[in-house]
C-alpha positions as CSV (number, residue, x, y, z in Angstrom):
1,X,0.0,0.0,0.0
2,X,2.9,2.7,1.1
3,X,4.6,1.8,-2.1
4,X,1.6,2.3,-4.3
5,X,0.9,5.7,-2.6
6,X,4.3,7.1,-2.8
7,X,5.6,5.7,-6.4
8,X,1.9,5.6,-8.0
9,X,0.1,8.8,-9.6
10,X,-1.1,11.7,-7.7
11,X,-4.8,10.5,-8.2
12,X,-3.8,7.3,-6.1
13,X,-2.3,9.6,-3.4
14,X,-5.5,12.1,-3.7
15,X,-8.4,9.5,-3.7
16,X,-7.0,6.5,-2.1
17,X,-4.7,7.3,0.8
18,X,-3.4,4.0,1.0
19,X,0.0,5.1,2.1
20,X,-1.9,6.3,5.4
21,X,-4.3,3.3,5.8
22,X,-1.0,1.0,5.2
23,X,0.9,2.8,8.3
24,X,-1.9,2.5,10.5
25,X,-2.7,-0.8,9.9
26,X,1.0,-2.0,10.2
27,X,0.8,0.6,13.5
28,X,-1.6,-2.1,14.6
29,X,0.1,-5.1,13.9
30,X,3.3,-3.5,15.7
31,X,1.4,-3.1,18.9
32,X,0.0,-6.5,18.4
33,X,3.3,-8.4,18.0
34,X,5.7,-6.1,20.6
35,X,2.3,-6.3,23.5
36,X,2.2,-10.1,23.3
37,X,6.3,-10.3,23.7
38,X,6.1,-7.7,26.6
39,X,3.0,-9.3,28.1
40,X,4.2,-13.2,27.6
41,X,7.5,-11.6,29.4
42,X,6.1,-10.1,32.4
43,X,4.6,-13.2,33.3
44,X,7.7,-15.0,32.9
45,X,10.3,-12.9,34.6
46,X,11.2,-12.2,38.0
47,X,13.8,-9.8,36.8
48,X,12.2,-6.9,35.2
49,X,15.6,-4.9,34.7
50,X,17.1,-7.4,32.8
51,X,13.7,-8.5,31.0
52,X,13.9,-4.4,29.9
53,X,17.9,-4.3,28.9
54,X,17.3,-7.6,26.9
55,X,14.0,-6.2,24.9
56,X,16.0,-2.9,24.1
57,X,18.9,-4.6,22.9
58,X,17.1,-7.0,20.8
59,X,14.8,-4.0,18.9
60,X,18.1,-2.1,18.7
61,X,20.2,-4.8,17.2
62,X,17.1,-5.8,14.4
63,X,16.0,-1.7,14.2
64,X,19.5,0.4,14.3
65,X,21.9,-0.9,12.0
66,X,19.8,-0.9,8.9
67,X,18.5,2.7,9.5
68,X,21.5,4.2,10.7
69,X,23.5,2.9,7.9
70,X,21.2,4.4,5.2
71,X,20.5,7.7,6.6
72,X,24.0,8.3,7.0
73,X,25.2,7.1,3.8
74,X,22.2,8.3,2.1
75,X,23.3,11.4,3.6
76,X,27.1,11.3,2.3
77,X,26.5,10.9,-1.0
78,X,23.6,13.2,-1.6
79,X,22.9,15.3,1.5
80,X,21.2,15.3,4.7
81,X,18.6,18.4,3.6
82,X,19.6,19.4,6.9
83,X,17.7,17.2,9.4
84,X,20.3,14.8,10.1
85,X,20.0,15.2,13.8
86,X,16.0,14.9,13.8
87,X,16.7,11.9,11.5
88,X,19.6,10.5,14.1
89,X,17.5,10.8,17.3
90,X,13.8,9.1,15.9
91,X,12.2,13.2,16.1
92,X,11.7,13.1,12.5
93,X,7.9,13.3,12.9
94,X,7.9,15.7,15.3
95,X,10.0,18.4,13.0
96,X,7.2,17.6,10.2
97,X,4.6,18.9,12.8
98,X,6.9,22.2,13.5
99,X,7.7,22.6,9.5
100,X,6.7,20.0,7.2
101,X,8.1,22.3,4.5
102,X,11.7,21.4,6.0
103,X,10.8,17.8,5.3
104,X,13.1,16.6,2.0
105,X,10.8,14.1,0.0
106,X,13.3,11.1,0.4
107,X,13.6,11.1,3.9
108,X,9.5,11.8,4.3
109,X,8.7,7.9,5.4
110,X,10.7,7.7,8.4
111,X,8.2,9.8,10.4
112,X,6.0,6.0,11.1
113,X,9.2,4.9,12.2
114,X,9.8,7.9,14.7
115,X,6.6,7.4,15.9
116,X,7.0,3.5,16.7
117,X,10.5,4.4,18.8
118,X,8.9,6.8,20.5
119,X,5.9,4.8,21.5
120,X,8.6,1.9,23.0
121,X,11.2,4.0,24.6
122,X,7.8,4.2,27.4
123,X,5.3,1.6,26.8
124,X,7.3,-1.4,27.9
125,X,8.0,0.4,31.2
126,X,4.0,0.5,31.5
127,X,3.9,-3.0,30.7
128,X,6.4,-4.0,33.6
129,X,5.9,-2.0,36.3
130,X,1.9,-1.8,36.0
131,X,-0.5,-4.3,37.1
132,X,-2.8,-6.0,34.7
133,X,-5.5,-4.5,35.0
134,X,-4.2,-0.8,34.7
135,X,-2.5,-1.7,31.9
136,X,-5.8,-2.5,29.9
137,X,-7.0,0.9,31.5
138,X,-3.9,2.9,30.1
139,X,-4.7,0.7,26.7
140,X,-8.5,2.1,26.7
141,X,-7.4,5.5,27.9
142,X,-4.5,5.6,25.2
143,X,-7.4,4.6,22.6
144,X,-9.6,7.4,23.9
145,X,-6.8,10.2,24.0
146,X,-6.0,9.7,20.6
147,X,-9.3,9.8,19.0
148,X,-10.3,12.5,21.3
149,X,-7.4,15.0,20.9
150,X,-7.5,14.5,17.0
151,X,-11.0,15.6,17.4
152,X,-9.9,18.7,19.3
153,X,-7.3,19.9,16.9
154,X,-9.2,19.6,14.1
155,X,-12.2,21.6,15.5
156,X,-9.2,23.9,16.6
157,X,-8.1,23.8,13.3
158,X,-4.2,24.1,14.4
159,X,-2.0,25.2,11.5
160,X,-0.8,22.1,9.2
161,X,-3.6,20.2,11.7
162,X,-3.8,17.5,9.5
163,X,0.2,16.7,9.4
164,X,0.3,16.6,13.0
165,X,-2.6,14.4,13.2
166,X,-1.0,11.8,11.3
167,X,2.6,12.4,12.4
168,X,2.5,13.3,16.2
169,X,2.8,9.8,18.1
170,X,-0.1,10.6,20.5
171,X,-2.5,10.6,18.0
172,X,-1.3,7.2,16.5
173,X,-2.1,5.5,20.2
174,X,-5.5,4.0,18.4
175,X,-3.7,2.1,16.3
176,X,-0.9,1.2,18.4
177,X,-2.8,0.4,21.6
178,X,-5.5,-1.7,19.3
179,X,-2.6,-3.8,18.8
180,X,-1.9,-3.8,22.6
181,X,-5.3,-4.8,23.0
182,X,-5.2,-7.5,21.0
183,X,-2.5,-9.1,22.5
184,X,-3.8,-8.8,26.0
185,X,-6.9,-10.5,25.3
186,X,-5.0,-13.6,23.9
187,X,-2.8,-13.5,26.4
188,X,-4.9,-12.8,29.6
189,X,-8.7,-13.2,28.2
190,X,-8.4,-15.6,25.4
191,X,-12.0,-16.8,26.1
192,X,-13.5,-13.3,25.2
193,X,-11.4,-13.2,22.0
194,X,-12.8,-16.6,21.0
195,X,-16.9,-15.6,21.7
196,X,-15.5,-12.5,19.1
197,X,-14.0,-14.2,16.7
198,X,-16.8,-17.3,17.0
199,X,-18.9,-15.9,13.8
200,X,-15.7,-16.2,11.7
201,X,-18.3,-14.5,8.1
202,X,-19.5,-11.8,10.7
203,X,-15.7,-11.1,10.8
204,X,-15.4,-10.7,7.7
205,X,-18.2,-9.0,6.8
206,X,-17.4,-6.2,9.2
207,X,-13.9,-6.3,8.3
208,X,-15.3,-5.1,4.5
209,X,-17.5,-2.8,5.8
210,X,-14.6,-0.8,7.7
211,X,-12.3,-0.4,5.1
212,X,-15.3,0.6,3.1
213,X,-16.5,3.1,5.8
214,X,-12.4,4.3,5.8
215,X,-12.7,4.4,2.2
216,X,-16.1,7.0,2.6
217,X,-14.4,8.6,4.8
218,X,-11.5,9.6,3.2
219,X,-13.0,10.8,0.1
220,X,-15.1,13.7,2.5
221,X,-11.2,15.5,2.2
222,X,-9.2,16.8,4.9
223,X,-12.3,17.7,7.9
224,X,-13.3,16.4,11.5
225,X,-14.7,13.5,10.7
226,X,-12.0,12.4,8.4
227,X,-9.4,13.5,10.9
228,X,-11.0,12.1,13.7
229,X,-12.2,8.4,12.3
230,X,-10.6,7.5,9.7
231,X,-7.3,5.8,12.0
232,X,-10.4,5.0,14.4
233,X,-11.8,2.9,10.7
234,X,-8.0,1.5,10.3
235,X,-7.4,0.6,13.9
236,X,-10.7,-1.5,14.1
237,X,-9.8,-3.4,10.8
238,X,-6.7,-4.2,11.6
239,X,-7.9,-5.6,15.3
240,X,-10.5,-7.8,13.2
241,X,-8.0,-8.6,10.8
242,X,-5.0,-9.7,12.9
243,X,-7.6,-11.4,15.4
244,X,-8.9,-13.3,12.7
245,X,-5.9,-15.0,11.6
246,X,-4.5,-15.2,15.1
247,X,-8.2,-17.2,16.2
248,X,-8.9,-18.5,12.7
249,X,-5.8,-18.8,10.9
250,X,-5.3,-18.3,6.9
251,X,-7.3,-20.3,4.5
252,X,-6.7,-21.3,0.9
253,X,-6.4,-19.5,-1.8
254,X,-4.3,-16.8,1.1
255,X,-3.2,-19.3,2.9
256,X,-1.7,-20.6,-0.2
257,X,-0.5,-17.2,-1.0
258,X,1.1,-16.3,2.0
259,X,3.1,-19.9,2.0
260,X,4.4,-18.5,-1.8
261,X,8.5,-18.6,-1.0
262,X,8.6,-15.3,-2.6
263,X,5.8,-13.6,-0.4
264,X,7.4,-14.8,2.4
265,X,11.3,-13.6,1.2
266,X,9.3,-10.2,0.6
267,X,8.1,-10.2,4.2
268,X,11.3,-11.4,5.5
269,X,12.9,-7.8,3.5
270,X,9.9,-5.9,4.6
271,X,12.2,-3.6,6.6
272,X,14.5,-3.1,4.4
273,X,12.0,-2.6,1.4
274,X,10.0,0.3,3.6
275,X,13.4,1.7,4.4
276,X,15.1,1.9,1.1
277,X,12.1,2.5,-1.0
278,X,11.8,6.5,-1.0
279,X,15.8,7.1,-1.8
280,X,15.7,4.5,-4.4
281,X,12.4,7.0,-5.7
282,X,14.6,10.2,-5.1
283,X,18.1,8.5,-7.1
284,X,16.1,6.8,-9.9
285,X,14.2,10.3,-11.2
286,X,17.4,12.1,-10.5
287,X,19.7,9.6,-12.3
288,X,17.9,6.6,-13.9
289,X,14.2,7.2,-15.0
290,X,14.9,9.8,-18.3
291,X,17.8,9.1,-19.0
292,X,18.4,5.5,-18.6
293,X,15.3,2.8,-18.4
294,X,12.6,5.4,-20.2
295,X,15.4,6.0,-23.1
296,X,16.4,2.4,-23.5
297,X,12.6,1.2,-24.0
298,X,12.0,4.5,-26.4
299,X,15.0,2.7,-28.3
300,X,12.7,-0.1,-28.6
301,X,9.7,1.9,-30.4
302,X,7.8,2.1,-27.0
303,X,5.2,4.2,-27.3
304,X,3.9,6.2,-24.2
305,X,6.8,5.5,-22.4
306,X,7.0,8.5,-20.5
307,X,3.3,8.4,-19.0
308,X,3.6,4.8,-18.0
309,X,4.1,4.3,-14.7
310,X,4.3,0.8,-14.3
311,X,7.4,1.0,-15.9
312,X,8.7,3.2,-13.5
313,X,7.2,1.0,-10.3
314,X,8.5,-2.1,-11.8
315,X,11.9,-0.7,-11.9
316,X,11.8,0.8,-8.8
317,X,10.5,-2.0,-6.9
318,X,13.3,-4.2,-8.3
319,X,16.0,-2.0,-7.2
320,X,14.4,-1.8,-4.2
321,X,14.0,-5.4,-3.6
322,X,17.5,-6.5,-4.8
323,X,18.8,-3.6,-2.1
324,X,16.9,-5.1,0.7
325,X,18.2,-8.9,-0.3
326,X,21.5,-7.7,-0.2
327,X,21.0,-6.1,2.8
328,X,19.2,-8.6,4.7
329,X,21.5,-11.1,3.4
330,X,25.2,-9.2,3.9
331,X,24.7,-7.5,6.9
332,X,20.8,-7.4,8.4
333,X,21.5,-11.8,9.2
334,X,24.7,-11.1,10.8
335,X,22.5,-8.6,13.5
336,X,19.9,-11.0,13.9
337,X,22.2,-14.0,15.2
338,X,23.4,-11.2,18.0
339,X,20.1,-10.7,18.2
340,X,19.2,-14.3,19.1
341,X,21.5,-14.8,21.8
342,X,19.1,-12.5,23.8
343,X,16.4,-15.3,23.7
């Protein structure tokens, strides 16, 4: 979806938003996946220092050397637009809600993962030091915040309101904490999720009628009740959707899809592929598209060559995927097996 948004026309980005609806639903799997680790954990620890130092080092070793490495080199060889240090320190969101006009395209995408660092410097110390039940009270609460104060500033009608909406980690908690939510029901009321989950083509259905409802939504343009509902619309499709598969599991033909080698070596590079993907947009227009790919195929008595964006996604996505292969392979692995000895 964030690819499609960012290397796809400007209708797709105008009508569609499915960069935003991508985030928030990977916002929701994030929570989902990092609150059942953190939850399992506290149950099973009597230490919670070291339970803390060993989650921190693990997310460092499989989040920092990928990101670091790219921003900086990126930054080398064709600038740092001057926000290295916001870029360096996970603040990159919050200098799009000061200025977004400071913001340089290529670096643009790194906001989500500001606002996921963010988000876990704190929420595992909740998690740890907070009994069970005020940690589902801080989860409903965090819901609630965000849905309420993205009402606010919209009625408010701060300046670049909208940016901030997206960007500012508080008003991502919906998403994030629907996750959360998620994870504590399977791990401390399994029971409730399974009377939820029971009517597995109620599911469904609702699941359809969300993204729907998002879709609705979205094409009102840039007012309250977009502002306000449309993440509240992503968050609650992404709970139905994770839930299902969690309580119901993948059936053919996705099942089937999702067990495809390549699908799964594209989910393995995931990372990678969301990190790489708007420099190798930023080189390829500046260095590749006219002058290289676009001319060769004109060579060939293309026609239409230079309205055709599939040509330029295809290429793009290639490079990006043979970057993030080489990456994972060459250097992300060696990470991960420091990674595992934290088990």
């Amino acid at each position: 979806m964030v690819l499609i948004e960012h290397w796809g026309p400007e209708w797709i980005y105008e009508k569609l938003h499915l960069g935003g609806l991508g985030v928030d639903l990977f916002f929701v799997l994030s929570g989902f996946l990092i609150g059942e680790i953190l939850l399992v954990e506290k149950e099973q620890t009597t230490d919670v220092k070291a339970a803390l130092k060993k989650f921190y080092i693990r997310r460092m070793l499989r989040i920092f050397p990928l990101y670091y490495i790219t921003i900086i080199t990126y930054g080398i060889l064709f600038g740092t637009g001057g926000i290295l240090l916001w870029n360096l320190t996970y603040t990159n969101n919050i200098l799009e809600c000061i200025d977004k006009s400071r913001m340089p395209a290529s670096y643009a995408h790194l906001w989500s993962l500001s606002v996921e660092e963010q988000f876990y410097i704190v929420f595992p110390f909740l998690v740890f030091y907070l009994s069970r039940n005020n940690i589902y009270k801080v989860v409903i609460g965090g819901i609630l915040l965000a849905i309420i104060g993205r009402a606010l500033l919209s009625i408010i009608q701060v300046p670049d309101y909208y940016v901030i909406n997206m960007r500012f980690t508080l008003f991502a908690f919906d998403c994030l904490f629907a996750g959360v939510l998620l994870a504590y029901l399977k791990t401390h009321k399994p029971a409730i999720l399974q009377r939820v989950f029971s009517n597995g083509k109620a599911v469904l259905a609702a699941i359809v009628l969300l993204f729907v409802s998002v879709y609705i939504i979205r094409s009102m343009g840039d007012n309250i009740t977009d502002n306000t509902f449309f993440r509240v619309g992503a968050a609650s499709a992404g709970f139905l959707m994770i839930g299902y598969s969690v309580i119901k599991g993948f059936r053919k033909p996705l099942k089937l899809f999702l067990e495809n080698r390549v699908i799964a070596y594209l989910g393995v590079i995931s990372y990678g592929i969301y990190i790489f993907h708007n420099f190798v947009k930023a080189i390829y227009f500046q260095y590749l598209s006219d002058n290289g790919i676009k001319s060769f195929l004109s060579g060939l008595k293309i026609k239409g060559i230079s309205n055709l964006y599939v040509i330029d996604f295809l290429s793009m996505f290639l490079i990006t995927v043979l970057l993030s292969s080489l990456s994972y392979e060459l250097m992300e692995k060696r990470f991960l097996k420091l990674k595992n000895k934290f088990a």
